[in-house]
C-alpha positions as CSV (number, residue, x, y, z in Angstrom):
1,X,0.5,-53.0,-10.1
2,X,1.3,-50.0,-11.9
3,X,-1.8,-48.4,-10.1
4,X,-1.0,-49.4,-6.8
5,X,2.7,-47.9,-7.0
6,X,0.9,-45.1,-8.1
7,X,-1.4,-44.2,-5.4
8,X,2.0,-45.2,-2.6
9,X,3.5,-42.7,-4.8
10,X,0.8,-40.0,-4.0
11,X,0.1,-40.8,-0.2
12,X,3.8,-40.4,0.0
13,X,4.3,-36.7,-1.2
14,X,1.2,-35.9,0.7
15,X,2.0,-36.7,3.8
16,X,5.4,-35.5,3.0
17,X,3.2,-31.8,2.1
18,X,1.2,-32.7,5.7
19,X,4.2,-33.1,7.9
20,X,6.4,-30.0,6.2
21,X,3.9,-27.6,7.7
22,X,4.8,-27.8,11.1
23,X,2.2,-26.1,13.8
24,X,4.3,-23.2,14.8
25,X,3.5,-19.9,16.3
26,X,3.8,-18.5,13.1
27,X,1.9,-20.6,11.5
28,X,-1.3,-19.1,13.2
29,X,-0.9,-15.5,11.6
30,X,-3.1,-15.5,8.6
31,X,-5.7,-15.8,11.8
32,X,-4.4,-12.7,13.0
33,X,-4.6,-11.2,10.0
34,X,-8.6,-11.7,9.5
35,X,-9.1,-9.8,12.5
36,X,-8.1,-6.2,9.9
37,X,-10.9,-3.8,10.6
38,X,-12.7,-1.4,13.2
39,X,-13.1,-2.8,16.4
40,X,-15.0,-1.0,19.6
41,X,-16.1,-1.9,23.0
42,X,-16.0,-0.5,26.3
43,X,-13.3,-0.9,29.5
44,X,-13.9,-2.8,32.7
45,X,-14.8,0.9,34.2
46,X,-17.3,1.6,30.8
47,X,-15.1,3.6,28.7
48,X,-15.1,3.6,25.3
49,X,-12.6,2.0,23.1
50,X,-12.0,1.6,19.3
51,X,-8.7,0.3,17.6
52,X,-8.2,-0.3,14.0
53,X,-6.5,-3.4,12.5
54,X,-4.7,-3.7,9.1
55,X,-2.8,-5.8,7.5
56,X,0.2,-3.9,6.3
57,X,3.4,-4.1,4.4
58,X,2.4,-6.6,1.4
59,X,0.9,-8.8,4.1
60,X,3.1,-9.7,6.6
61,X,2.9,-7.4,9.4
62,X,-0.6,-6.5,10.7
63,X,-0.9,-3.1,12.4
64,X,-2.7,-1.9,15.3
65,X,-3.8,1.2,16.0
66,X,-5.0,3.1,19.3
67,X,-5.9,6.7,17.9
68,X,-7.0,7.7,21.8
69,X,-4.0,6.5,23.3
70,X,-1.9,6.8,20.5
71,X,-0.8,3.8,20.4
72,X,0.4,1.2,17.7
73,X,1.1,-2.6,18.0
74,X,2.9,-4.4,15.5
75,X,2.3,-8.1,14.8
76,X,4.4,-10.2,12.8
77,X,6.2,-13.7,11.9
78,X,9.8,-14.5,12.6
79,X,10.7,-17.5,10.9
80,X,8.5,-20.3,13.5
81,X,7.8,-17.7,16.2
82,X,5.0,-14.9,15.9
83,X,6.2,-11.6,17.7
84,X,4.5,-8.1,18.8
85,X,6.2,-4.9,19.6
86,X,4.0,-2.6,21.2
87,X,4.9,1.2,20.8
88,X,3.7,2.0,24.1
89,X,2.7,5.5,25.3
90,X,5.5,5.0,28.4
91,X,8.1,5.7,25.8
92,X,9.0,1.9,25.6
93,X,8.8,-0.7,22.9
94,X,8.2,-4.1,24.8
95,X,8.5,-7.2,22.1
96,X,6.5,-10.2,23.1
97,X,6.4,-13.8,21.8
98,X,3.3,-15.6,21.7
99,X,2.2,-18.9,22.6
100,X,-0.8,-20.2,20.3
101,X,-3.5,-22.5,22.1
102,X,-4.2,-25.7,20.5
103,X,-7.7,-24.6,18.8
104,X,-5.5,-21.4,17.4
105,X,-7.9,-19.0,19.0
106,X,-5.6,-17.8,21.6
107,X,-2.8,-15.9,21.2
108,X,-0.4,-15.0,25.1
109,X,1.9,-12.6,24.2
110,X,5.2,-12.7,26.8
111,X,7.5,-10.2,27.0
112,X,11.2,-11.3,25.5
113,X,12.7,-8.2,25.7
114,X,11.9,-4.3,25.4
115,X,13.9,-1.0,23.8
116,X,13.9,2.1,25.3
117,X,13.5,0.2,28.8
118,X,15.1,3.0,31.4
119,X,15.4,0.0,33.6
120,X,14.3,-3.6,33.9
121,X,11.6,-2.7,36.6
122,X,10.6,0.2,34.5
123,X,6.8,0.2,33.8
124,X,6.1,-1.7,31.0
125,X,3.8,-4.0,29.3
126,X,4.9,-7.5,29.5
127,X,1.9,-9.4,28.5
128,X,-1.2,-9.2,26.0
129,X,-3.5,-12.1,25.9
130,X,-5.9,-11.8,22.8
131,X,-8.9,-14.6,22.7
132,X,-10.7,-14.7,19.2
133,X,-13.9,-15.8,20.4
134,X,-15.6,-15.3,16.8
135,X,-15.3,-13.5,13.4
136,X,-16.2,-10.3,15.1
137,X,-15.6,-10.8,18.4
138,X,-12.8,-10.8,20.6
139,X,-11.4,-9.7,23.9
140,X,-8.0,-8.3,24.7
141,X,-6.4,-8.5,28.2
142,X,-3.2,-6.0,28.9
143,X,-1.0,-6.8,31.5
144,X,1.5,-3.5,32.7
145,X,4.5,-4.3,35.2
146,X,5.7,-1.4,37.4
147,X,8.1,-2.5,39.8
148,X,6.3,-5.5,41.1
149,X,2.9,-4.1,40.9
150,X,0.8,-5.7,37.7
151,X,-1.9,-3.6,36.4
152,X,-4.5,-5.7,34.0
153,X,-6.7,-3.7,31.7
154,X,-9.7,-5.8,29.7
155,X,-11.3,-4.7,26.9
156,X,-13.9,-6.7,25.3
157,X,-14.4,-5.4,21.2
158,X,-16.7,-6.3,18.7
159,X,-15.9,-5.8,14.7
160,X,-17.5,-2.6,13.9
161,X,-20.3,-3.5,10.9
């Protein structure tokens, strides 16, 4: 008897342990996070491209960096929600929210809300989709507003071995 209260005991405070991690947006960072490295590929058009990923700031921020563009993204967790300001070369700093797929692999970025936005049809970016397709391959899809004119750039990056 003894053994039976036991094991209710134990199937209790583990699915107590199951059910207090919730599936958030946040939740899916630590994926984000594997991606730190050296990344290259090429534009729709065949230009080149290399960013640099790295986890920063005892782990929880990871930092992208554009060195053509001069560019840096910043990803990070607020509380259940997993956010992205992107220090953009228009002088702007869109943040976006993401949206997680179910499999995790898929991250849509949404714009919430921008600094440094002369106006709210300003250009800007107001979406970044980024698909982890596998450890060292992924493809990022940029999406600029200008008025009400969207511009979509695609680059497709492999991990740099």
């Amino acid at each position: 008897m003894k053994r039976i209260a036991f094991c209710l005991v134990l199937l209790l405070i583990a699915s107590y342990t199951v059910a207090a991690a919730p599936d958030t947006p946040a939740s899916h960072f630590d994926e984000l996070k594997k991606l730190a490295g050296t990344w290259e590929g090429r534009t729709a058009d065949g230009k080149p491209v290399s960013i640099t990923l790295q986890v920063v700031s005892d782990g929880s921020a990871l930092m992208e960096l554009d060195p053509v563009e001069n560019m840096v993204t910043m990803f990070h967790p607020d509380n259940d929600r997993l956010l992205m300001t992107h220090y953009c070369s228009a002088h702007n700093q869109p943040r976006m929210q993401a949206e997680v797929s179910p499999d995790g692999k898929r991250f849509t970025f949404n714009f919430l809300d921008a600094t440094n936005l002369a106006k709210p049809d300003a250009g800007h970016m107001h979406r970044m989709i980024l698909t982890i397709e596998d450890a060292n391959h992924m493809t990022q899809q940029w999406f600029f507003l200008d008025g009400s004119k969207e511009l979509t750039e695609t680059f497709k990056l492999a991990r740099k071995q």
